[in-house]
C-alpha positions as CSV (number, residue, x, y, z in Angstrom):
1,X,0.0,0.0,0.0
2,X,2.8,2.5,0.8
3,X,4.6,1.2,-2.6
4,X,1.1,2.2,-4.5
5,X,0.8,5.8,-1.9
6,X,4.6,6.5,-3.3
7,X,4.0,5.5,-6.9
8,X,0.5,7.7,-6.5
9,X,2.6,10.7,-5.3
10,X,5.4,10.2,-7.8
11,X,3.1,10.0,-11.3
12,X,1.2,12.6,-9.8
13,X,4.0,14.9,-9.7
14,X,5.3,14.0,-13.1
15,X,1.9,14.4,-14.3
16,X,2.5,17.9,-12.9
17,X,5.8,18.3,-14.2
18,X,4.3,17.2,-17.7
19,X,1.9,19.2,-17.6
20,X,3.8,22.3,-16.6
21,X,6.3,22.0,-19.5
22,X,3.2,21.4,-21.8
23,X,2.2,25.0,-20.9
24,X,5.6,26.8,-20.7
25,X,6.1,25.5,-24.4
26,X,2.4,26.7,-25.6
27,X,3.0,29.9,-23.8
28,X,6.7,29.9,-25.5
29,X,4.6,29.5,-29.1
30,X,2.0,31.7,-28.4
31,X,4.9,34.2,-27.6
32,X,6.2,34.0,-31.0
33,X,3.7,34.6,-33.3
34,X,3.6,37.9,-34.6
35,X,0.8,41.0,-33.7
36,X,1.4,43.0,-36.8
37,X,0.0,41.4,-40.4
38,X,2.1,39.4,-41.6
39,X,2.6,39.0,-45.5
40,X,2.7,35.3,-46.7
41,X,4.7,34.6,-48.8
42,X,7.2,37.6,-47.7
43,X,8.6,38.6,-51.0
44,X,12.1,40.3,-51.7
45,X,11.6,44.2,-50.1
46,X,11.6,46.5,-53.3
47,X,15.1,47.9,-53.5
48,X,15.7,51.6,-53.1
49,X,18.3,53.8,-53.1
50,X,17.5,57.5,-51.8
51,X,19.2,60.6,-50.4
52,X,19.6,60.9,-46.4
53,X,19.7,63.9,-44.2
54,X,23.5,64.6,-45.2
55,X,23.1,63.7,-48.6
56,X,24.8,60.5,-48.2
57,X,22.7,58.2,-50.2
58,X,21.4,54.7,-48.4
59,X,20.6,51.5,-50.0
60,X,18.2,49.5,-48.8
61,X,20.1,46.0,-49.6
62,X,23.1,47.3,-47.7
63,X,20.7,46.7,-44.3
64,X,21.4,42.6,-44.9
65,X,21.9,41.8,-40.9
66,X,19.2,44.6,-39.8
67,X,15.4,45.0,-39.3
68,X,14.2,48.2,-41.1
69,X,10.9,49.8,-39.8
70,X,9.6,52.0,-43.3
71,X,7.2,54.5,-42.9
72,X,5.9,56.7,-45.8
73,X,4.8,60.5,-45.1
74,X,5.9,64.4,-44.9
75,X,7.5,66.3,-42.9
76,X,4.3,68.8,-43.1
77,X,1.8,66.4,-41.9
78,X,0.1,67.7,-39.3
79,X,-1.5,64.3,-37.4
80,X,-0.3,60.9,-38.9
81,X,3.5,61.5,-39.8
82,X,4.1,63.1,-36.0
83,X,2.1,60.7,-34.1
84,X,3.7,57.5,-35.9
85,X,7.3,59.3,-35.7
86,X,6.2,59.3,-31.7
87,X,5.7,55.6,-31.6
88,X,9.1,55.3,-33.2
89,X,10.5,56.9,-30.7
90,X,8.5,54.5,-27.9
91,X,9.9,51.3,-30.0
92,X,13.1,52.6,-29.7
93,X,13.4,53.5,-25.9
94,X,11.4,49.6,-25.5
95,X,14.0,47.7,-27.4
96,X,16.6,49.0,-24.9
97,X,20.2,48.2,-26.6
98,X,18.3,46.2,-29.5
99,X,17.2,49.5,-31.2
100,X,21.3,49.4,-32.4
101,X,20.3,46.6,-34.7
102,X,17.4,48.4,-36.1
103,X,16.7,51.0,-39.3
104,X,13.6,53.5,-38.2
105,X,13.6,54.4,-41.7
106,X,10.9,57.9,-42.9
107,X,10.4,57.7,-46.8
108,X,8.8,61.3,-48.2
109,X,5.8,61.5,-49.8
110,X,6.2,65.3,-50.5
111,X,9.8,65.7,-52.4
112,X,8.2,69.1,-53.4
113,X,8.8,70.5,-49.7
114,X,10.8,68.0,-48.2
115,X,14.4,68.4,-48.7
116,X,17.6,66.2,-47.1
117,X,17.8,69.2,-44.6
118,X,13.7,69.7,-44.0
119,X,12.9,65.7,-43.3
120,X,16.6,65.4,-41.5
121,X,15.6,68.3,-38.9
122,X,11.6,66.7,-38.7
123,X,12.5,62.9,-38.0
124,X,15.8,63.9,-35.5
125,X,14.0,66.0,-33.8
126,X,12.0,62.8,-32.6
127,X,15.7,60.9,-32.5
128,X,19.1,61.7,-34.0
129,X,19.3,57.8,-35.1
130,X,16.2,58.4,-37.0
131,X,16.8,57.7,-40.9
132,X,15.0,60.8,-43.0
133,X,14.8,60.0,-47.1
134,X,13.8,62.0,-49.8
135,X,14.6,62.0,-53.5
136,X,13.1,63.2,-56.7
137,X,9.7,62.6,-58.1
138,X,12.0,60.2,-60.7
139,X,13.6,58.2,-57.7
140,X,10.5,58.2,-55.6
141,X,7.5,56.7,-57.6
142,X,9.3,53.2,-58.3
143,X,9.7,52.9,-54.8
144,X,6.1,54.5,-53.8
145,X,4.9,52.3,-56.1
146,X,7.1,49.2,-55.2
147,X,5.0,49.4,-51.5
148,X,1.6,50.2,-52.7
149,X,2.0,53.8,-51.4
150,X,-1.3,55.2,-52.5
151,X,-0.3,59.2,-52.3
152,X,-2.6,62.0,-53.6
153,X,-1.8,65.7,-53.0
154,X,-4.3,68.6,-53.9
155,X,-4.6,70.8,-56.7
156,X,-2.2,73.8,-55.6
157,X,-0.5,76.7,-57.4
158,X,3.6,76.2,-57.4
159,X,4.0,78.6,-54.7
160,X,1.6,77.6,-52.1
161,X,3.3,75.4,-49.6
162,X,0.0,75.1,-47.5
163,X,-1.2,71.8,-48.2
164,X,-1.7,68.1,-47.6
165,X,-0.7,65.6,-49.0
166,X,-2.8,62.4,-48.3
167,X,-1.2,58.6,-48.0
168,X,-0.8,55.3,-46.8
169,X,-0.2,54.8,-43.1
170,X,1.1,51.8,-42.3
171,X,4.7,51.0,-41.0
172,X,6.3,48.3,-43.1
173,X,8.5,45.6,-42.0
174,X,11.5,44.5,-43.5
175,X,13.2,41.0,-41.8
176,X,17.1,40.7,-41.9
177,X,17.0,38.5,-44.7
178,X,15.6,42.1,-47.1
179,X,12.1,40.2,-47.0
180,X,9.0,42.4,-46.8
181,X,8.0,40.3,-43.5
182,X,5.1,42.5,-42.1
183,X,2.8,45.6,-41.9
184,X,1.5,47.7,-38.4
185,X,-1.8,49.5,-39.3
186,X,-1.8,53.0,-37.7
187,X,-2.7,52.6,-34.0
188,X,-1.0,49.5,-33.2
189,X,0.7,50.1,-30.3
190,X,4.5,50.5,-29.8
191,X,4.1,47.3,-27.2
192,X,3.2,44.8,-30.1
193,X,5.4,46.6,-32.4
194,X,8.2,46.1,-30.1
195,X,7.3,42.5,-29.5
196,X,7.2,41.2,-33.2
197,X,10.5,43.3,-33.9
198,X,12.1,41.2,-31.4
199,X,11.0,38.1,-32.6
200,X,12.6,39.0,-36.1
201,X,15.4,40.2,-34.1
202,X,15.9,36.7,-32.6
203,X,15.3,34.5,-35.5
């Protein structure tokens, strides 16, 4: 009877121990799968190579070994381009000494206004590791076009720099292998951003 009591207490506790794993594992799973949309099959990210704050030109196939966060907008926005350059700045600060492996990359949608110096001075002002890129209307539309950037600015006279200029708003995701790997709708928040960046960081 105490050989049964012992074998009782012993099973039990593997049981337990079984059971415990069981869930570390499925919590370890769960953990991995990404928050963001993902984009099955991830194809090659559409190459680019534009001008940065400096002039300095950057290529995006020279960021092998990095993720590179791509957001599309204007140094002029008034809502959207400041709010998402604010969550940037949250990933950044969340990701601790991780952020050195990552590109928080700013694409113009407005080359008209937005000059190397004018998106350089609007995205550092949010961080000085923050990458600014403009071009011309010739070096832009391949790549707007390359990420389904649906852009539209209003009818305006050359001189008037009062407008909008409306666009896309999502925050692309590009894996260190230059695959396009995901896409954060505007509003996710900086937690989940954070969270599926490391993941890619990891793999």
């Amino acid at each position: 009877m105490k050989n049964l009591r012992t074998l009782l207490i012993v099973g039990g506790g593997l049981m337990v121990s079984v059971a415990a794993l069981f869930l570390a594992l499925q919590l370890l799973e769960g953990d991995k799968s990404f928050r963001g949309s993902m984009i099955e099959p991830s194809p090659p990210a559409v190459d680019f190579q534009l001008s940065q704050a400096d002039g300095t030109p950057l290529k995006l196939s020279e960021q092998k070994g990095r993720v590179v966060l791509i957001f599309f907008g204007y140094a002029n926005c008034p809502d959207v381009c400041p709010t998402t350059m604010a969550e940037y700045k949250r990933i950044h600060s969340q990701l601790g000494d991780e952020a050195s492996q990552v590109d928080f990359v700013f694409i113009t949608v407005d080359p008209n206004r937005d000059t190397p110096e004018a998106i350089g001075e609007f995205v550092h002002a949010f961080d000085p590791s923050f990458i600014g890129l403009t071009g011309s209307m010739e070096e832009l539309l391949p790549v707007w076009q390359g990420y389904w950037v649906g852009r539209q600015e209003p009818a305006h006279e050359a001189s008037a720099l009062d407008y909008e200029v409306n666009h896309v708003a999502y925050i692309y995701v590009v894996d260190k292998e230059g695959r396009l790997r995901l896409f954060f709708p505007y509003g996710q928040t900086a937690e989940d951003m954070t969270h599926d960046i490391r993941v890619l960081l990891a793999e």
